[in-house]
N, C-alpha and C positions, 0 to 999 in steps of 0.2 A: 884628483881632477874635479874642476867645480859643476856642477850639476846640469848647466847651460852648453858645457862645453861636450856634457858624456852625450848628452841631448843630440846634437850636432852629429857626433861621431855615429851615434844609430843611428839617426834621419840619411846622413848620408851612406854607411855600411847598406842600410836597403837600397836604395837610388845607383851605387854600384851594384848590386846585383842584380839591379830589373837592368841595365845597361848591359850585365853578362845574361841575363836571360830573354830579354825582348830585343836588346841591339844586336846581339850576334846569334845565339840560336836559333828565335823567330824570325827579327825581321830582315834578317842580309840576306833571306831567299828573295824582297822584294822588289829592290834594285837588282840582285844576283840574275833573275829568271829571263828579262830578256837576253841576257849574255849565254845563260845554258841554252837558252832554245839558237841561238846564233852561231855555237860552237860544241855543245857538246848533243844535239839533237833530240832536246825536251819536247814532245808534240804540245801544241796545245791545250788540246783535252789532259793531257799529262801533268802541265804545269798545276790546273786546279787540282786534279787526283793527290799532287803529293801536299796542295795547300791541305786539301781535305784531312790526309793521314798526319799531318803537325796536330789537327785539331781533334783529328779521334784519339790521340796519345795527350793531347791534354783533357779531352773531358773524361778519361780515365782517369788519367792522372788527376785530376778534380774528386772524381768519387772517392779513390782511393785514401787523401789525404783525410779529405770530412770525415771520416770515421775513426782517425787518430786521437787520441784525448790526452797523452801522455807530455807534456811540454819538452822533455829529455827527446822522445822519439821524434815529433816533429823538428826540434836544434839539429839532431842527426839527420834526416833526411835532407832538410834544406842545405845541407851543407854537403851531403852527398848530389845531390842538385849539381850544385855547381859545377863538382868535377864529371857530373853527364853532360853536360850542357856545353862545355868545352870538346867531351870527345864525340859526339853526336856531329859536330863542328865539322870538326877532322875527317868523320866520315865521307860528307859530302862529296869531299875530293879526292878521294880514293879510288872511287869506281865510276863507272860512264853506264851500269846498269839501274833502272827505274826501279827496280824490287830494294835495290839496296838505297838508293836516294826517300824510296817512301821510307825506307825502316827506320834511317837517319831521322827524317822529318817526324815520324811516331816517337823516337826515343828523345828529341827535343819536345816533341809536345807535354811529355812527360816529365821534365826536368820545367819547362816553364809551369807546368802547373803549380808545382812545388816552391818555385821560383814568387808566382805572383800570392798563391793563399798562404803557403807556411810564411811567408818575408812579412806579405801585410799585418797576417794575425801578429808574429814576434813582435813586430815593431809594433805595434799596437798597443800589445802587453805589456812591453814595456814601456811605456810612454803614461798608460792610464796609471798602473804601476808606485809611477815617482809621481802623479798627479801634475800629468802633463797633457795641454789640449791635445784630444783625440781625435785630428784631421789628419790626413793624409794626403794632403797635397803635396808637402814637398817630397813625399819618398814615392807620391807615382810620377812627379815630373821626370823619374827613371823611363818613363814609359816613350816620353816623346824625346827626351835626350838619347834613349835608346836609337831612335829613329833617327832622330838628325847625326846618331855617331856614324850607322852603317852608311847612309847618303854622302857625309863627307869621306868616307873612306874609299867607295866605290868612284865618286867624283875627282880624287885626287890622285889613285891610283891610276883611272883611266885605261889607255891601250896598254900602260906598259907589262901587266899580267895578265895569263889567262884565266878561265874560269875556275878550272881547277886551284892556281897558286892565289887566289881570293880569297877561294873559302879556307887554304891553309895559313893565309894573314889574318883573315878574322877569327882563328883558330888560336891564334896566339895573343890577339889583343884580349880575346874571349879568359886566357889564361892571366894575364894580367891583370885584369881587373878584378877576377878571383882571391887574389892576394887578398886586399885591404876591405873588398867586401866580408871575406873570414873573419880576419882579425881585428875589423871595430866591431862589429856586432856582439855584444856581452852573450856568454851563458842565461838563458831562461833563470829569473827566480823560482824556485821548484817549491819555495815557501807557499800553503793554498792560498793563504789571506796576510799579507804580508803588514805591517805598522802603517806605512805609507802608502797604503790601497786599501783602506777598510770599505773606501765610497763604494766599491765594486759591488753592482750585482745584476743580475739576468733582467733584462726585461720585454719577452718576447715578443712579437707584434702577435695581432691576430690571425687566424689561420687565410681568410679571404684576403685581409690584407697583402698577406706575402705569397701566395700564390698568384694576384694580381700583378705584384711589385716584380713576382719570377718570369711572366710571362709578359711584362713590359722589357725586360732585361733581355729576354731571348730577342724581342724586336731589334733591340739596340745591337746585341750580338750580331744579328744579319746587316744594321746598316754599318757596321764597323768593317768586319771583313772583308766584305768586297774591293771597298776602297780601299782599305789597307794592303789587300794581297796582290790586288794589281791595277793599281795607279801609275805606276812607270809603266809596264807596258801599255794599256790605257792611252795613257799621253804620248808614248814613241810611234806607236799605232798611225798617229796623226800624220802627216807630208805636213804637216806647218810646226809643227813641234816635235819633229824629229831627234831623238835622243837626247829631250830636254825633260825626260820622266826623273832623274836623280835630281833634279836640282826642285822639280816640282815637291818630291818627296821629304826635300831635304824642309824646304818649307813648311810643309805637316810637321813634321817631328819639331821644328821651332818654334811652332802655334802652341804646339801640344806639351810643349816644357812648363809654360808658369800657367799653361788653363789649370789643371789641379786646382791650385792655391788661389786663382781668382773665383772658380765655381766656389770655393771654401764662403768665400768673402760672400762670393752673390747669393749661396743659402744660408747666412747667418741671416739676412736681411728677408729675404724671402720665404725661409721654408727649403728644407731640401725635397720635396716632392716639387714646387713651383721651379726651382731652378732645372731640376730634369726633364721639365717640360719646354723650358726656354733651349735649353741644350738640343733636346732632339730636336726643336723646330728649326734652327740655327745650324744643324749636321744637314739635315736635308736639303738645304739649300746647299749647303757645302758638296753632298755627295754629287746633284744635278750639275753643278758649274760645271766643272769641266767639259760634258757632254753637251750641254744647250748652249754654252759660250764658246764663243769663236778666237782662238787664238792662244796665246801662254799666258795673259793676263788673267783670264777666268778660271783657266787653271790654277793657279796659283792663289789667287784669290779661294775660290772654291775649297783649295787643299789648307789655307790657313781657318777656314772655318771650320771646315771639319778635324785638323790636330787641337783646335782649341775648343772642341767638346765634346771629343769621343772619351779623352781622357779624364777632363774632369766628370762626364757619367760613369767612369768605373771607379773611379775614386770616391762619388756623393753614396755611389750603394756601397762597394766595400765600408766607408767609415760608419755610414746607416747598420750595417751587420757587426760590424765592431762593435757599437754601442748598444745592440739589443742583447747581443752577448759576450760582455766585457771580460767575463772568467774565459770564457770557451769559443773567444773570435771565428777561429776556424769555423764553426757549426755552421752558420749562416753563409758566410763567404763560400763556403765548399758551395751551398746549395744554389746560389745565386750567379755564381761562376759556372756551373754544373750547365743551367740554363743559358746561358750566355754563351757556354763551350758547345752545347747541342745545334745551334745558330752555327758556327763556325767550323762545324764539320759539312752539315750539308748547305751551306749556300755557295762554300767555292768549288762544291762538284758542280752544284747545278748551275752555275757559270760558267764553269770547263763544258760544261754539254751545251747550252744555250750556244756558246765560241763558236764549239765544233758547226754547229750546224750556219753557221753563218753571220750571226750576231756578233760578233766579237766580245771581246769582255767589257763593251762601254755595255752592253745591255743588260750585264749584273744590277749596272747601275741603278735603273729603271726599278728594278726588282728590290733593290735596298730601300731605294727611296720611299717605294710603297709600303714596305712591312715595317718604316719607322714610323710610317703616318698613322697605321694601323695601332704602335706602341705610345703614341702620343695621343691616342683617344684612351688608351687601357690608363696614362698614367695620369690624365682628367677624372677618370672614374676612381682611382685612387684616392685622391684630395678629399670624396665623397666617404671613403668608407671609415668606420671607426678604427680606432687603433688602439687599446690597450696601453701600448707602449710607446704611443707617438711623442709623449712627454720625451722618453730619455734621448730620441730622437730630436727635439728641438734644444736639446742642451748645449 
């Protein structure tokens, strides 16, 4: 097989499994939830509680991985992944009790974790490996194909199932996609320093640097979930946009397929700190639309801003931690994802509370919008501080 072609089969091997870990495990709660609160009696405060328990099993599942070093162990878990990430699936619609809905959503948090740092590092790996550019665009545009899968799934299947036979259709698309996500992704070279990889090697950032760059990333984490956990209801909420939250969603997730690869393009040119900074300010308008615009066009609008840079900002820091640590991807990704997962656990309780009390979940919004503003001044002061290793970063 020629070299362009095995390229190909990885690139894509990952993008199927952010589709089996972001499109079905994570995000088919997000169109899914107003149909559980409709028929299977999800309270409000409920619906953030079990967003919350997805993201406490992924920033476990975040920690847990960063301390793997073994390339063999990490092959193995990501691939054990998959087949949680299916049955977690399955769970959903098994039972009509909240205890067992959050464990589900913990035992998917987990499986994505594994899902988003073991997949990025491997492919990574391999890719610096055969000395191949080290972007990541086209294997997270898994992220927003992810998105736009469950939207058309939920859109097309419509009244004619119920809650429960959803999530056991996305139970089995979930397994499908497993197949060929397994079987292109090559075995780890377990060689340390292979012919074809001599260029590798560590090149740390400085310690303020990445605690800065950590704590711009938790910003970004808070302005992502919100919108992402609930936007369909968000927009069904509305009497003018009544049951038009799946199609809005569907739109994110089509924004957010080729931003990846275009943020790629806009920080060759710019600097990947300066395009993170365009991105965030570029989300926050996206997050506000829907709430300050009046009708389905702001929405929509809104939602194509925001799929077209949430994703490509998890993509410009994953490949930024790929390349400070080319032997040992994982190490930084785990840490950066760690902070971004802490985000993601408590901003969709403290929306589910905000809800309860009257706000509804547009008033996350408010709340996102502010803690990215807040991450768009950290990622200003950034530009400022030295960096050790911003060389291997502009490479």
């Amino acid at each position: 097989m020629s070299e362009a072609r095995q390229r190909l089969k990885v690139l894509f091997a990952g993008v199927l499994g952010l589709l089996l870990f972001l499109g079905v495990a994570r995000f088919a709660y997000t169109p899914l939830l107003p149909l559980m609160r409709s028929q299977a009696g999800l309270g409000i405060e409920a619906g953030g509680w079990l967003a919350a328990a997805n993201y406490a099993g992924y920033l476990i599942g975040v920690v847990v991985v960063g301390r793997i070093v073994s390339l063999a162990v990490k092959d193995r878990l990501y691939r054990s992944a998959m087949v949680v990430a299916v049955l977690s699936t399955v769970l959903m619609g098994l039972s009509t009790h909240e205890w067992v809905w959050a464990l589900s959503r913990f035992i998917a948090g987990l499986s994505t974790a594994a899902g988003m740092v073991l997949g990025a590092g491997l492919v990574i790996n391999w890719l610096m490996r055969h000395r191949q550019r080290s972007e990541l665009g086209i294997h997270f545009s898994g992220i927003g194909l992810g998105i736009a899968l469950c939207s058309v799934v939920v859109i097309f299947i419509g009244d004619r199932f119920d809650w429960r036979e959803q999530w056991f259709l996305f139970s089995l698309i979930g397994a499908l996609l497993a197949i060929p996500a397994w079987r292109w992704l090559p075995r780890p070279d377990m060689a340390p320093l292979p012919a074809s990889a001599t260029h590798m090697h560590d090149s740390p950032p400085g310690n303020l640097f990445r605690r800065v760059l950590m704590a711009a990333y938790f910003c970004a984490g808070v302005g992502y979930v919100v919108t992402a956990t609930f936007i369909v209801a968000i927009v069904n909420a509305q009497p003018a946009m009544k049951g038009q939250g799946t199609w809005v969603f569907l739109v994110l997730g089509l924004a957010a397929a080729p931003a990846c690869i275009l943020w790629d393009l806009i920080a060759r040119r710019t600097g990947q700190v300066n395009a993170l900074i365009l991105a965030s300010l570029a989300q926050i308008v996206g997050i506000l639309l829907p709430v300050l615009g009046d009708g389905l066009l702001p929405a929509m609008a809104g939602a194509a801003l925001f799929g077209g840079t949430f994703a490509g900002m998890v993509s410009l820091v994953m490949s930024m931690s790929g390349r400070y640590y080319p032997t040992r991807p994982a190490k930084m990704m785990s840490k950066m994802t760690a902070a971004y997962g802490i985000a993601q656990v408590l901003a969709p309780a403290l929306t589910g509370r905000l809800a309860a009390q009257g706000g509804g979940y547009a008033s996350g919004l408010y709340l996102a919008a502010a803690v990215m503003g807040l991450g768009v001044v950290l990622l200003i002061a950034l530009g400022l501080i030295p960096d050790r290793g911003r060389e291997a970063v502009a490479g």
